[in-house]
C-alpha positions as CSV (number, residue, x, y, z in Angstrom):
1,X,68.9,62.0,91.5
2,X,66.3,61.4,93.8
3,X,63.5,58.8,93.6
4,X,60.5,59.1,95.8
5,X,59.1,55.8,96.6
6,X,56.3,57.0,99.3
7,X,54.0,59.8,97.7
8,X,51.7,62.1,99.8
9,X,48.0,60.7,100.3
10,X,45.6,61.6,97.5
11,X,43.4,64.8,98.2
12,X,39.9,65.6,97.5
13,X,39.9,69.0,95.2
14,X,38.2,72.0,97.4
15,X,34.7,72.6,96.3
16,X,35.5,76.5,95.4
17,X,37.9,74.9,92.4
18,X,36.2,71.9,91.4
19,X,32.8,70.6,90.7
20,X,32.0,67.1,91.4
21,X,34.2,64.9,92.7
22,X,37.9,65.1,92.4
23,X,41.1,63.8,93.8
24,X,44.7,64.6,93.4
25,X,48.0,63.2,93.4
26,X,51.0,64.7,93.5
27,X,53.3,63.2,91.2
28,X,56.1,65.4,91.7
29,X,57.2,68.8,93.5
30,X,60.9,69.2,93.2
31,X,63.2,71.6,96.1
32,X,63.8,74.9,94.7
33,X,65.6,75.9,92.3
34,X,62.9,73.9,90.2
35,X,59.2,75.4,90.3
36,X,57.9,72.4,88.3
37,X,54.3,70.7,89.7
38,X,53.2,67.4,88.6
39,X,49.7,66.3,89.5
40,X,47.2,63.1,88.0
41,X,43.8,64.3,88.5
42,X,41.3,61.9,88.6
43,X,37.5,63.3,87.9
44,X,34.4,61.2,88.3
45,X,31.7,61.5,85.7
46,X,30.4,65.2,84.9
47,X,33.6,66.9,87.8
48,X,35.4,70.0,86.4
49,X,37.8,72.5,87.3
50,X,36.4,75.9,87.8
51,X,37.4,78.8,85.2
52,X,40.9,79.2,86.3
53,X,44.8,80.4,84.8
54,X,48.3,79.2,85.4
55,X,50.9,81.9,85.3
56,X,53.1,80.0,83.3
57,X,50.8,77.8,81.2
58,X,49.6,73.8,81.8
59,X,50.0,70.6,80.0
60,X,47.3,68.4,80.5
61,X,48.2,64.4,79.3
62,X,45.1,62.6,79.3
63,X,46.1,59.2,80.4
64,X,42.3,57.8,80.9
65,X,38.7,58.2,80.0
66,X,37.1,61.0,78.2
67,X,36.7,64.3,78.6
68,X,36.1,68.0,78.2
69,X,38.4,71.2,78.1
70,X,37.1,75.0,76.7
71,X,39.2,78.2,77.0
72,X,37.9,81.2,77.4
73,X,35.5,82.6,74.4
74,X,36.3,78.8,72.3
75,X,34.1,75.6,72.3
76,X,33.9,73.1,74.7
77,X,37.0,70.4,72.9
78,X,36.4,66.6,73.7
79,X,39.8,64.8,75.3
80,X,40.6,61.4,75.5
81,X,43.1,59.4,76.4
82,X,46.2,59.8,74.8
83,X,45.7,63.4,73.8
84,X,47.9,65.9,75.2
85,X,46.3,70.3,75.9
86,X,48.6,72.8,75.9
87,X,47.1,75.7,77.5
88,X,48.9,79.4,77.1
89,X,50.4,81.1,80.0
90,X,47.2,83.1,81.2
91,X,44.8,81.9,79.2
92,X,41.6,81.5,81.2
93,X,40.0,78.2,80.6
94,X,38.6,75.1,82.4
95,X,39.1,70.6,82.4
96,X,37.2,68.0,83.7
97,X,35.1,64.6,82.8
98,X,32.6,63.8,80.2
99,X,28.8,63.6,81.7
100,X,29.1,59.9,81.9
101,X,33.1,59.2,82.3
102,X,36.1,59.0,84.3
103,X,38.6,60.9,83.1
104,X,42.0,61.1,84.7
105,X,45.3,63.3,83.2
106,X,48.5,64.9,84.1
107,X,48.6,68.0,85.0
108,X,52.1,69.7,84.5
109,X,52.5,73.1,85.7
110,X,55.6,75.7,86.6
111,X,55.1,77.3,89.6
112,X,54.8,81.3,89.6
113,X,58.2,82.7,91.9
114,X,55.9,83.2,94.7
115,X,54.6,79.7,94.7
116,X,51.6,80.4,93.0
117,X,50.5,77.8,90.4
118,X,46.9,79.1,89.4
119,X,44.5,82.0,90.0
120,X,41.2,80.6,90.7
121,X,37.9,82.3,88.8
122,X,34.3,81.4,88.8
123,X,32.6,77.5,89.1
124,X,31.6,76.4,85.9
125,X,27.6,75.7,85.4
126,X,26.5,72.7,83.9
127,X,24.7,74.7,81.0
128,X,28.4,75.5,80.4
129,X,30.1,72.4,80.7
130,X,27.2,70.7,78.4
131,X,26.5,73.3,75.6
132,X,28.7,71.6,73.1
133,X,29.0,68.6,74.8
134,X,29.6,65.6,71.7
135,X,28.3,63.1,74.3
């Protein structure tokens, strides 16, 4: 067993993944054998991932707010707290806040045997990120 009392410092998500504003936690990173990744991601009003994939697929856990995931070729889906996204092994798609929320989740990811955790696509526009937008 191992408890880790002093996490790393929050990060700001790089601007070629995320629009807005965005910081990170890590929550947990296990030694190998274990390729599990464990982030909260906290999103001020209107931030979003870009389009993006995880090799072996992502659970999101909203744990605050509202907001807004879409997958590739489906409508933009309003989260909120409490709800938990399970998102396929390659399936393209992208996450973020509702236009005028915070929205904060765990993001729960198995790393790729290289390390990799996702493959990074294009920003997403707001014309995109508002089309079906229930706010």
């Amino acid at each position: 067993m191992h408890i880790t009392r002093n996490r790393p410092d929050s990060t700001q998500g790089r601007a070629e993944h995320f629009t807005g504003t965005v910081w990170l936690d890590e929550i947990a990173a296990p030694d190998a054998p274990s390729r599990l990744r464990m982030f909260s991601v906290h999103f001020t009003p209107g931030a979003r991932t870009a389009w993006h994939r995880h090799p072996h697929g992502q659970v999101l856990h909203v744990t605050e707010g509202e907001g807004l995931v879409q997958r590739e070729g489906g409508p933009v889906e309003p989260i909120r707290a409490g709800d938990t996204v399970w998102i396929e092994p390659g399936e393209a798609h992208w996450h973020g806040a509702g236009p005028r929320t915070f929205m904060t989740h765990l993001a729960v990811v198995e790393a790729a045997q290289d390390g990799t955790t996702a493959e990074w696509g294009a920003l997403v526009d707001d014309t995109t990120a508002t089309a079906s937008c229930p706010n």
